[in-house]
C-alpha angles and dihedrals in degrees: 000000000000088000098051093046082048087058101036090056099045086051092053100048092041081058106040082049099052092044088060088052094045085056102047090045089046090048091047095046091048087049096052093045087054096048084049094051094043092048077046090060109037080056086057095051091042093057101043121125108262110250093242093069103252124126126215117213111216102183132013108201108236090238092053098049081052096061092047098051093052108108105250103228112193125259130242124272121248112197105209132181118230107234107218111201 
């Protein structure tokens, strides 16, 4: 009968333990997945287009700016024939 009470107890009290930490954990890991969305949405406000119409530019890849700053020089002219069926 000893034996069965000492079971009983420790079961209880295992249970009663790890249901505490399944809620802490749960808790924790909920808390973390609403900071995240909220930090997820406050990025999206912050890059929406300004109702006036105007668009703001962050960040200009190096490349890019490269590419931009190259003289254009003009192509050459191909003279073409229209074909008419």
């Amino acid at each position: 009968m000893g034996f069965i009470l000492k079971f009983i107890l420790i079961a209880v009290a295992l249970s009663w333990i790890f249901s505490g930490l399944l809620k802490f954990f749960l808790r924790s890991k909920l808390k973390q997945f609403a900071n995240h969305a909220n930090d997820l949405k406050r990025e999206e406000e912050r890059r929406k287009k300004p109702k006036d119409g105007n668009v703001s530019v962050d960040h200009i890849p190096r490349d890019y700016q490269e590419k931009r700053t190259k003289e254009i020089r003009g192509g050459d002219y191909i003279d073409y024939e229209e074909v008419k069926d």
